[in-house]
C-alpha positions, -999 to +999 in steps of 0.1 A: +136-412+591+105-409+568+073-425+583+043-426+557+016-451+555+005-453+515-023-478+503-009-501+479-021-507+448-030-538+427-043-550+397-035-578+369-020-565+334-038-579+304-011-605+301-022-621+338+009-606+355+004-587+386+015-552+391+016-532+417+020-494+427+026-480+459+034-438+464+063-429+483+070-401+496+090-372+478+119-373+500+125-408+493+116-407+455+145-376+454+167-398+472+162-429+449+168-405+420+131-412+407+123-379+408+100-386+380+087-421+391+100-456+385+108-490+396+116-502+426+127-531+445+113-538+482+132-565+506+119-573+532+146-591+558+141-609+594+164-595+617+148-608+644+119-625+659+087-600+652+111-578+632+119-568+594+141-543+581+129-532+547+149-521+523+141-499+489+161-492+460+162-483+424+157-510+400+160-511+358+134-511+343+146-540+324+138-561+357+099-555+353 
């Protein structure tokens, strides 16, 4: 396990879309194969009441 607390980032694009960055740590980038940066999709999931499992993994950049 990997615990890291990161501020994320916001801001709208000049096209009025929202984007957003948020650093993770190496380890994780390395594991995602983003060595280099990249997408990313975040799911959130209930598993039960008061808790989430959070899931992240690669996404094309075709997605964005």
């Amino acid at each position: 396990m990997v615990r890291f607390v990161r501020t994320l980032q916001h801001r709208v694009t000049p096209q009025g879309r929202d984007f957003y960055a948020l650093s993770i740590p190496p380890q994780v980038a390395e594991a995602l194969n983003l060595k280099a940066g990249g997408s990313v999709g975040i799911i959130v999931t209930p598993v039960k009441k008061g808790e989430f499992e959070v899931t992240i993994k690669a996404a094309s950049d075709e997605l964005s």
